[in-house]
C-alpha positions as CSV (number, residue, x, y, z in Angstrom):
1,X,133.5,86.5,108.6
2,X,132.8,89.9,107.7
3,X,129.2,91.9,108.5
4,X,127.9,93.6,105.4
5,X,124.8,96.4,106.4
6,X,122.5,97.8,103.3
7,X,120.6,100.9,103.8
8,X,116.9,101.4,102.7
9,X,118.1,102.8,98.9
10,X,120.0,99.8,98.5
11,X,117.0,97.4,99.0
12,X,114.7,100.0,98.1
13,X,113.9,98.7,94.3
14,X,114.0,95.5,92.3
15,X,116.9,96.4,90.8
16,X,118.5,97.4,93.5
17,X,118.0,94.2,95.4
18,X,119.5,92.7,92.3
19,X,122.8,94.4,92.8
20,X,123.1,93.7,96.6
21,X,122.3,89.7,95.9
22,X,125.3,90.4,93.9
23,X,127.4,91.6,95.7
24,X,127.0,89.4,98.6
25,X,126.9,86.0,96.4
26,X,130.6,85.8,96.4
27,X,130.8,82.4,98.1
28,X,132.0,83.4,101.1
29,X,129.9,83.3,104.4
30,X,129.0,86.7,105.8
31,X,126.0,88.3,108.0
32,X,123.4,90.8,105.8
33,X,122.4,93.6,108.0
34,X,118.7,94.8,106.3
35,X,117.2,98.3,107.0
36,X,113.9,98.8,105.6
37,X,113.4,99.3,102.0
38,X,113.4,103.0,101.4
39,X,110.2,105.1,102.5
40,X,108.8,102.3,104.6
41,X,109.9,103.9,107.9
42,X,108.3,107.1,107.2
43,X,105.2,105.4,106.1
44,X,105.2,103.3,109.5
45,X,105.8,106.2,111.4
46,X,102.8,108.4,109.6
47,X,100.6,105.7,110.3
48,X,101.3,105.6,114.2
49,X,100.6,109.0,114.2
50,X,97.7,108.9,112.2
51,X,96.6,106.2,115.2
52,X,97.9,107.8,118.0
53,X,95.4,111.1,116.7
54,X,92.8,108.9,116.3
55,X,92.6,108.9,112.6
56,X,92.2,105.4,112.3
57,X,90.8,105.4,108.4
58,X,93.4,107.5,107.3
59,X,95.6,105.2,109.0
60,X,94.2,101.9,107.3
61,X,94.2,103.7,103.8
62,X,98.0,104.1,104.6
63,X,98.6,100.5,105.6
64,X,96.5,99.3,102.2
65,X,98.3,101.6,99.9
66,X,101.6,100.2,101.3
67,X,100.5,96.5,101.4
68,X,99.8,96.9,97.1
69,X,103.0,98.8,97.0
70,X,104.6,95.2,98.4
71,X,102.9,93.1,96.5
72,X,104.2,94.5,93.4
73,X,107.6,94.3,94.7
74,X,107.0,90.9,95.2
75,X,105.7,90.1,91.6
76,X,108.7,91.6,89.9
77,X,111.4,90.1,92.5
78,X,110.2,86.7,93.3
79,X,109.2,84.7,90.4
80,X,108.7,81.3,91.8
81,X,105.4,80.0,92.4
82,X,105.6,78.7,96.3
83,X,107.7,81.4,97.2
84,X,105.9,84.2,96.0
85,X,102.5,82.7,97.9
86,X,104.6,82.2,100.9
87,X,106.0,85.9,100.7
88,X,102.5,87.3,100.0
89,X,101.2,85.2,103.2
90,X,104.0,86.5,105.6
91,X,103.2,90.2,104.1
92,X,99.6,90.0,104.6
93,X,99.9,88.9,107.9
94,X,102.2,91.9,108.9
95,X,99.7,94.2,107.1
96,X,96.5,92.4,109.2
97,X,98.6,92.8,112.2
98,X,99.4,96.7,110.9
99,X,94.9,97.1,110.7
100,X,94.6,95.4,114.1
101,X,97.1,98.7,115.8
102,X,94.7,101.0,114.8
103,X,91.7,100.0,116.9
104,X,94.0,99.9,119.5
105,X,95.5,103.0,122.3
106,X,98.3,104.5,121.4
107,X,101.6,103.9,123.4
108,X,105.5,104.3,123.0
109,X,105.4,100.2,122.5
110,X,102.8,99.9,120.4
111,X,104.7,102.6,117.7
112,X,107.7,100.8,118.2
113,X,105.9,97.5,117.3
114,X,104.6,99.0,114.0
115,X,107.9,100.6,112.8
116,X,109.8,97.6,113.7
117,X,107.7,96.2,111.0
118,X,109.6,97.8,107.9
119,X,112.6,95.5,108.6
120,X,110.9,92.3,109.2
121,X,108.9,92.8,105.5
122,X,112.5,93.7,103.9
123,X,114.5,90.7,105.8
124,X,111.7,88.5,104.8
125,X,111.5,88.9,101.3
126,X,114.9,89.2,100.8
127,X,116.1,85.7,102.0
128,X,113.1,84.4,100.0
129,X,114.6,86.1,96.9
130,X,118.0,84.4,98.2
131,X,116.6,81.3,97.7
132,X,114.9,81.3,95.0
133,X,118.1,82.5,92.9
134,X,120.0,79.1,94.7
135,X,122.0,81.2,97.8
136,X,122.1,78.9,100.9
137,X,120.7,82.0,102.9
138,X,119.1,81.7,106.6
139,X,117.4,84.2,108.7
140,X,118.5,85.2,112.1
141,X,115.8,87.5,114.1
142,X,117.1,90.6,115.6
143,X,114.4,90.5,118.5
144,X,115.9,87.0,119.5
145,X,119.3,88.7,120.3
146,X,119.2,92.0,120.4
147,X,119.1,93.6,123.4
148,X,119.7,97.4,124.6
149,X,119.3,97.9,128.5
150,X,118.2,100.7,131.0
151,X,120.2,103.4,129.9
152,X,119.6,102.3,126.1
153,X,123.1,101.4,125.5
154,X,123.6,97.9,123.4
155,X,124.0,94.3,126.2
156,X,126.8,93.5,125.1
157,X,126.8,90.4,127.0
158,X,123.1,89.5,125.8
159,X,123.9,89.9,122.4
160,X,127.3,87.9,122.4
161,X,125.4,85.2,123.9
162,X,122.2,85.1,121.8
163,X,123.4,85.9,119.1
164,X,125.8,82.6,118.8
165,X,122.9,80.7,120.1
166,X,120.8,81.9,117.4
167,X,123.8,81.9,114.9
168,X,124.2,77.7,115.9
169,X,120.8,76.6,115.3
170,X,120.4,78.2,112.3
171,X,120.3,76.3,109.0
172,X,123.9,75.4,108.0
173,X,124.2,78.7,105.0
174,X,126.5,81.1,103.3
175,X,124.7,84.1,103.9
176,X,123.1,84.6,107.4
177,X,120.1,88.0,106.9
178,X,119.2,89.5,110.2
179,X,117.4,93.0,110.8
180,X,119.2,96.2,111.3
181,X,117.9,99.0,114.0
182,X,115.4,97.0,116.0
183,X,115.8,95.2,119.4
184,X,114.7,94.7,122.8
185,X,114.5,96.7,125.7
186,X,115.4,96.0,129.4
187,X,112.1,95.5,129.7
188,X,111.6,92.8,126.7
189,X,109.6,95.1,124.8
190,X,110.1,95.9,121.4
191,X,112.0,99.0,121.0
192,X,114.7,100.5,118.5
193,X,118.7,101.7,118.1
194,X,116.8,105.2,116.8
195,X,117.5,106.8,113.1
196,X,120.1,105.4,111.4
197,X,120.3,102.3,113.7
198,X,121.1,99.5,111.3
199,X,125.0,100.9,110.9
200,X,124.8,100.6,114.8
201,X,123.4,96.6,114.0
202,X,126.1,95.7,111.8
203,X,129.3,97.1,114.3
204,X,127.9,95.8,117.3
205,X,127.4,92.4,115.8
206,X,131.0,92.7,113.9
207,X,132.6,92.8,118.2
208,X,130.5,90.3,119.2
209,X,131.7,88.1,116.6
210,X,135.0,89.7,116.2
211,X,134.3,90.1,112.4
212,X,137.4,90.8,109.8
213,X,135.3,94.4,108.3
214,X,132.4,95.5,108.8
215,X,130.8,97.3,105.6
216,X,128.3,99.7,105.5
217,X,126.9,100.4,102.4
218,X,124.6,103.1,100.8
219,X,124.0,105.1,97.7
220,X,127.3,107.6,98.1
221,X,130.7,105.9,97.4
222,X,131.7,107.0,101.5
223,X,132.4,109.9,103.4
224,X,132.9,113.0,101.4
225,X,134.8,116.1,102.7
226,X,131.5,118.1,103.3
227,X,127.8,117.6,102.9
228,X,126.8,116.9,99.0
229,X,123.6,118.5,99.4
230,X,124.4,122.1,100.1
231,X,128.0,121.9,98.1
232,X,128.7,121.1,94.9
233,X,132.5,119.0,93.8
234,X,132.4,117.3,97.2
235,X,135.2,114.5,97.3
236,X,134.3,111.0,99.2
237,X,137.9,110.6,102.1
238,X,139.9,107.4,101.6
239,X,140.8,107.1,104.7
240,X,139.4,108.4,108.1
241,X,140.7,107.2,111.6
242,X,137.7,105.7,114.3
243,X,138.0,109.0,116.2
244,X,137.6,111.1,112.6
245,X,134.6,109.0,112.1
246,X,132.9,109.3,115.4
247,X,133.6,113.3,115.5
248,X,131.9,113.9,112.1
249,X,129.5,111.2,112.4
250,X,127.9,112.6,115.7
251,X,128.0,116.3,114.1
252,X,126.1,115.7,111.3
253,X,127.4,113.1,108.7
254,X,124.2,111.2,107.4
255,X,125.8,108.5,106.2
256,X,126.7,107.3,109.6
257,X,124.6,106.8,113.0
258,X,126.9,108.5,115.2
259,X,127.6,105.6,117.5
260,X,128.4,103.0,114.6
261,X,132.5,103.0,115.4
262,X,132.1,102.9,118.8
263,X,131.0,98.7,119.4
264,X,134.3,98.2,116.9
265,X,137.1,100.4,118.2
266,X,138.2,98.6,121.0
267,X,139.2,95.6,118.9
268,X,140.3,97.6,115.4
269,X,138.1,96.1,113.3
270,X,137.9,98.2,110.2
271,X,134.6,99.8,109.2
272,X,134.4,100.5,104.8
273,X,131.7,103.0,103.7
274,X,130.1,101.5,100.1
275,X,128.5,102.3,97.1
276,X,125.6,99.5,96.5
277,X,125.6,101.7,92.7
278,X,129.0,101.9,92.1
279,X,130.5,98.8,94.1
280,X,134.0,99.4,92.5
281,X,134.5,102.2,94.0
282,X,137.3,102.5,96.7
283,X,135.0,104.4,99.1
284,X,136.1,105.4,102.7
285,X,138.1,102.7,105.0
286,X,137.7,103.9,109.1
287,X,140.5,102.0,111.1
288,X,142.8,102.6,114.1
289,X,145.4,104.2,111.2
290,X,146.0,108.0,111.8
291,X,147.4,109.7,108.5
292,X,148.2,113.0,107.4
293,X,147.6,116.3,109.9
294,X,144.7,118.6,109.2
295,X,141.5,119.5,108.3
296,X,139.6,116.4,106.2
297,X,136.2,116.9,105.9
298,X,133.6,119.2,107.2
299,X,129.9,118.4,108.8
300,X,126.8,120.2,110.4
301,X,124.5,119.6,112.6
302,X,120.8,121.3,112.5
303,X,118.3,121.9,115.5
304,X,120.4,123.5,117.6
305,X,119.6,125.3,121.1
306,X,121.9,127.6,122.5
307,X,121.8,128.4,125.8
308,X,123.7,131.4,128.1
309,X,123.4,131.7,131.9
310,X,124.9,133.9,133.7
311,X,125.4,133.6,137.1
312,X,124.1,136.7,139.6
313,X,127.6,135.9,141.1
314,X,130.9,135.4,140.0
315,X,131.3,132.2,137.7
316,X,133.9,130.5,139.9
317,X,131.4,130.5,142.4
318,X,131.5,127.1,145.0
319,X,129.0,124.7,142.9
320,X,127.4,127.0,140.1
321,X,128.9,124.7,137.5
322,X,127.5,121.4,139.4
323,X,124.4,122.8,139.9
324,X,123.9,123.5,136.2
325,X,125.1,119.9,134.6
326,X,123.1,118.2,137.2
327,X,120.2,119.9,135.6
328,X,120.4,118.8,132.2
329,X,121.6,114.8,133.8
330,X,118.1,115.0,135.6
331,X,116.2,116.1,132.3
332,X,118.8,113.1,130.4
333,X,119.7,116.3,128.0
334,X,123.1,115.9,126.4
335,X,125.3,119.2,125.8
336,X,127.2,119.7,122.6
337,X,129.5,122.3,122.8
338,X,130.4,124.8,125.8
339,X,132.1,128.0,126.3
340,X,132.5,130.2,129.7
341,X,133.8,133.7,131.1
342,X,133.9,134.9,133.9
343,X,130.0,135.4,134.6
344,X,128.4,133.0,132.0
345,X,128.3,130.1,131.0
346,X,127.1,129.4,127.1
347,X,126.0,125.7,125.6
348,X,124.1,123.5,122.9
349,X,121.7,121.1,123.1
350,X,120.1,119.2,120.4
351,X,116.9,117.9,122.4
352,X,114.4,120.6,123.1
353,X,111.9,118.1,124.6
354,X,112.5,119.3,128.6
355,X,113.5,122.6,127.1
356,X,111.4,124.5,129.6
357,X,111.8,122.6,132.2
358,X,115.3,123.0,132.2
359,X,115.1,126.7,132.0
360,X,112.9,127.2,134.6
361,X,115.5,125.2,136.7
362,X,118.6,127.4,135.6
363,X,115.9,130.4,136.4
364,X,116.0,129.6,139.9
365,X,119.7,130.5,140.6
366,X,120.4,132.5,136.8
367,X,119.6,134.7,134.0
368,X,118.9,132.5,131.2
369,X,118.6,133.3,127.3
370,X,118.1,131.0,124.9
371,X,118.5,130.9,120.8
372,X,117.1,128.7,118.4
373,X,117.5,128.0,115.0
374,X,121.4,127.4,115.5
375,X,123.7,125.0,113.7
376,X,127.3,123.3,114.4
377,X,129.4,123.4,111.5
378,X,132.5,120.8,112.5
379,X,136.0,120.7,110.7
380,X,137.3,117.2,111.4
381,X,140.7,115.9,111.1
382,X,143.9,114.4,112.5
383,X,145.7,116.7,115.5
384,X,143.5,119.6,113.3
385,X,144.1,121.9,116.6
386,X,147.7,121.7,116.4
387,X,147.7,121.9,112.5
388,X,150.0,125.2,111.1
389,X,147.3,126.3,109.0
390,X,144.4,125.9,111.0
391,X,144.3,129.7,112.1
392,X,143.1,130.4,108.1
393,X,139.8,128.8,109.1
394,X,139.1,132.4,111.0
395,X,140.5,134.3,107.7
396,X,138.1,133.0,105.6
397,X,135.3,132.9,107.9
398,X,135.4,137.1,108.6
399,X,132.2,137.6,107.1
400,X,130.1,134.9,109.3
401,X,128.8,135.3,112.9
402,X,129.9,133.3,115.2
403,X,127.8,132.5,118.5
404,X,130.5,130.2,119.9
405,X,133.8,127.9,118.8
406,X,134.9,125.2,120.4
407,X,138.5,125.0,120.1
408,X,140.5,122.9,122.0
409,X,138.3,120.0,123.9
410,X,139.2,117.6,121.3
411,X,142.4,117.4,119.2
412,X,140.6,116.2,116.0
413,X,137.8,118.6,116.1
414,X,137.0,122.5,115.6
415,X,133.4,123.2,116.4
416,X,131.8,126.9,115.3
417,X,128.2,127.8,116.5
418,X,126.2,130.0,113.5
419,X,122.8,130.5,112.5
420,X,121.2,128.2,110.5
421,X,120.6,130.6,108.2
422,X,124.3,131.0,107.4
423,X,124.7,127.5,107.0
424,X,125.2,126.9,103.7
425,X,127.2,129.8,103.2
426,X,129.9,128.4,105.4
427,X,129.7,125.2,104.1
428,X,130.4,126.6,100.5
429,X,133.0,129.3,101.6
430,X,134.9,126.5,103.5
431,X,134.7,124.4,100.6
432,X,136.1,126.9,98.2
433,X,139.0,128.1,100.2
434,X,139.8,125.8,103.1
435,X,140.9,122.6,101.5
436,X,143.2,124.9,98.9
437,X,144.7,127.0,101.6
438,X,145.0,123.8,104.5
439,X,147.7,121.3,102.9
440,X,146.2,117.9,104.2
């Protein structure tokens, strides 16, 4: 059985829905992973905060322009009489329910309720769609089976259990629709696998179930060489290995969450990026296959903090080291990249949200300075350290400041620290020279 995940542009018109009923209605049984249809997230999200500043009519305007917004979806995609009433019924309930949040406190919970929302309305009308064009199709609820626990890291256990008790009493179908990006927490309270979380879905329930492929598709035919919005003639890869994927994924790949390979490595089950537009298209196919040396594509990752301390002592110093990574474990802040000399130590975080708790910490036993507004530009490929060529990267890069580079930690991946400002001109420059001057 493979697991087939559509992003919010693929469900995100009538037309669009049309093509995805398409592609999956080839006979064969399969799990649908859903995200919400596209800008129904956002909206969700703006009307939490709209509650949670106590703007409760700009709030319900939100919810009521959205709840017509779905009801002409349904009009144009679900024809049949009974369905279409059902639909509207289930919608308007999740849009009463939607009201009823804003006369209520604002919590953590209560915004995860209302963005979990998005994905129930898609799931919904989507299997009722199903039906109506005669596809044996049954729904399987994320919140029965998906769990993450205390450190927010998928149950593995939980899952593989409820999800084949879910999956055997289920109506006997062909194509089994279950949400993307929400779950449970350890606590049984509704939470989600953050931004991007429906690829996560779809791989953790392709181990669980030890699927053939997992696909992921979206509205680029798979993972191009470097990012299409800042460079123009970008080229989607072929071919990427799990540890290619990962690396550019977690630096700033869109079209992946960054944990998606992780649930599937273990087992090799091959992950293939997808045009929903273009569903001919070869796209990208991640597996445990390594192929040819060198630098394959190229990613960046905004909202970067750069940190320096320097030690009032030497560096080597017994414990300095300790003493600052058990700062950012306490504040649960994750470190990027890292550099040190003798006196200093210099390193990137993504999450300024104990920023200043942290420094004050490192104040107590450091200097600390700080820069914002940075990026990480990653080159990804196989062995790309060892590759002959590689030393052109620093040739055709002259011209850029570089805060840091990290060279060296990882085989597959060369990681430089600039400005944000410069972003784009590295993107472009490496795009114009590297992938004529590195043979891959």
């Amino acid at each position: 059985m493979k697991v087939l995940k559509f992003g919010g542009t693929s469900v995100g018109s009538i037309e669009n829905i049309c093509n995805v009923k398409n592609i999956i209605n080839d006979g064969k049984k399969k799990v649908v992973v859903l995200s919400a249809m596209s800008g129904t997230t956002n909206q969700l999200v703006a009307i939490s905060k709209d509650i949670e500043e106590k703007l409760p009519n700009e709030a319900i305007e939100k919810i009521n322009s959205l709840h017509e917004a779905y009801f002409k979806t349904i009009d144009g995609l679900i024809l049949n009489t009974d369905l279409n009433k059902n639909v509207k019924d289930y919608v308007s309930s999740v849009f009463n329910f939607l009201v009823e949040c804003t006369y209520k406190s604002f919590t953590i919970v209560l915004e995860n309720n209302i963005v979990a929302q998005g994905e129930l309305l898609s799931t919904y009308m989507f299997n009722a769609y199903l039906k109506q064009e005669g596809i044996r199709s049954a729904l399987l609820p994320a919140l029965s089976f998906m769990r993450i626990d205390s450190a927010k890291e998928p149950n593995l256990e939980y899952i593989k259990e409820h999800f084949a008790t879910v999956l055997g009493q289920a109506e006997s179908s062909d194509i089994y629709i279950t949400q993307g990006f929400i779950c449970l927490d350890a606590n049984d309270e509704v939470s989600n696998l953050q931004r991007g979380g429906s690829d996560y879905t779809a791989t953790i329930i392709g181990a669980v179930i030890k699927a053939e492929e997992v696909q992921i598709w979206t509205d680029i035919d798979g993972m191009h060489n470097n990012d299409p919005r800042y460079v123009e003639n970008t080229k989607p890869i072929s071919n990427l290995s799990f540890d290619e994927a990962a690396e550019l994924a977690y630096f700033g790949a869109k079209i992946l969450h960054p944990q998606t390979v992780t649930p599937v490595r273990e087992d090799c089950i091959p992950v293939r990026l997808k045009n929903t537009m273009d569903p001919e298209a070869y796209g990208t196919l991640i597996s445990s296959k390594t192929s040819e040396n060198g630098i394959k594509a190229i990613a960046a990752k905004d909202n970067i903090i750069a940190i320096k301390i320097k030690s009032g002592r030497m560096l080597q110093a017994h414990g300095f080291l300790k003493k600052v990574f058990e700062i950012f474990e306490v504040y649960e802040t994750s470190i990027d990249m890292i550099t040190t000399s003798e006196v200093a130590v210099s390193l990137t975080i993504d999450d300024d949200k104990n920023l200043d708790k942290i420094v004050a910490e490192l104040e107590r036993f450091s200097s600390v300075e700080v820069d914002k507004n940075q990026s990480i530009v990653c080159l990804v490929g196989h062995s790309v350290v060892a590759h002959e060529n590689t030393y052109k990267l620093f040739q055709i890069l002259q011209d850029i400041k570089i805060r840091m580079i990290s060279y060296g930690g990882s085989n597959n991946n060369i990681s430089l620290l600039i400005n944000s400002k410069d972003k784009i001109n590295t993107l472009q420059k490496l795009n114009d020279y590297l992938f004529e001057l590195v043979t891959l």
